[in-house]
C-alpha positions in Angstrom: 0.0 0.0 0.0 1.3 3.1 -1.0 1.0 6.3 0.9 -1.5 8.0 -1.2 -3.3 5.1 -0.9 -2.7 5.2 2.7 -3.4 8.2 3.3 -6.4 7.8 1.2 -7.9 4.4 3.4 -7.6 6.7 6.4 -9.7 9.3 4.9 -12.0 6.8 3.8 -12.3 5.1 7.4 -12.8 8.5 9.1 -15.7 9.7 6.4 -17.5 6.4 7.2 -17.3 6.3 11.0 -18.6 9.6 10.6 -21.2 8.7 8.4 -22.2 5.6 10.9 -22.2 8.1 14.0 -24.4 10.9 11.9 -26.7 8.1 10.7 -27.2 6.7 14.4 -28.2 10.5 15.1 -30.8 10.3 12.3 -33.0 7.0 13.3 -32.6 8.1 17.3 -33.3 11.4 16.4 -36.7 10.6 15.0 -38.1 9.9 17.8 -38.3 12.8 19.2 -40.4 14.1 16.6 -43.8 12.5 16.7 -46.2 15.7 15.2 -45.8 14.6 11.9 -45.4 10.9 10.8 -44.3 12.1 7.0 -41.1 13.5 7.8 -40.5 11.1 10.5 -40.4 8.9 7.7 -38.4 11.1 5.7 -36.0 11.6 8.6 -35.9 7.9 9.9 -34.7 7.1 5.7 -32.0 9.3 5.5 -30.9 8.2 9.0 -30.8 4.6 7.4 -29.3 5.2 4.0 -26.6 7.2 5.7 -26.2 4.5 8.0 -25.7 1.6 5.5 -23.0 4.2 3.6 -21.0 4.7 6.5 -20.7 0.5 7.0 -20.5 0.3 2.6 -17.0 2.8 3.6 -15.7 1.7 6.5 -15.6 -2.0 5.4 -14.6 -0.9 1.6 -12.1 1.6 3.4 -9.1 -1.5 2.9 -10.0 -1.7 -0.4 -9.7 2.0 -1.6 -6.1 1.5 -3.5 -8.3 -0.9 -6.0 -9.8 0.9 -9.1 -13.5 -0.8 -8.8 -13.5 0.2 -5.0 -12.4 4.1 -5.5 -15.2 4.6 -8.3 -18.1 2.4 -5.8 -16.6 4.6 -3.1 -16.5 8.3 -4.3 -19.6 7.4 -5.7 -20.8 6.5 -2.1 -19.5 9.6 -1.0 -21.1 11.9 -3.2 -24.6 10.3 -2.5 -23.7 10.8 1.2 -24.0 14.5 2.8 -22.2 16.8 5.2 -18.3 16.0 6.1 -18.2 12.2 5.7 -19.3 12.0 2.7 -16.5 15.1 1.9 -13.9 12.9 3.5 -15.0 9.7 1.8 -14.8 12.0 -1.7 -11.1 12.8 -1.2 -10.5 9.5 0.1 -12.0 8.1 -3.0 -10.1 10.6 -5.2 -6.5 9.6 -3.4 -7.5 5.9 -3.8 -8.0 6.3 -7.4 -4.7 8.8 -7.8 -3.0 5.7 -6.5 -4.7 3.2 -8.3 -4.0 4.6 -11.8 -0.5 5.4 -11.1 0.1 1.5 -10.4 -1.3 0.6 -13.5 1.4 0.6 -16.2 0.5 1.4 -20.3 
């Protein structure tokens, strides 16, 4: 592993912890909303999709030096919001950096 890609896994890691920890927020969050049951359900699905993101990076993190797991991941990232999906982005982006500098013509 070279040290973009290093430096890129860590990114990666970080982005979907935070990801994890902001979609935990989201589905415990809900419940202290019970006036309108429309956006609880809007709330409560971005809570879960954000959720399932952060796990999709955190175990793909290992895997960012890869080529098919630095496109699956920045595209994760740019479906996620707010500073873990930003991290996860540049994480992506370093992963494929290293990626295509491995591969030779």
């Amino acid at each position: 592993m070279t040290s973009i890609s290093y430096a890129g896994y860590i990114l990666v890691l970080i982005g979907g912890i935070l990801l994890i920890i902001f979609g935990l927020i989201g589905l415990l969050g809900t419940v202290l909303i019970p006036f309108s049951p429309l956006y609880y359900i809007g709330i409560a699905a971005h809570g879960l999709v954000t959720l399932i993101i952060g796990i999709i990076c955190v175990f793909g993190s290992k895997y960012v030096g890869t080529l098919l797991w630095a496109i699956i991941l920045l595209i994760l990232g740019i479906i996620a919001t707010g500073i873990g999906g930003t991290l996860v982005i540049l994480g992506a982006l370093l992963g494929l950096i290293s990626s295509l500098m491995k591969t030779k013509p």
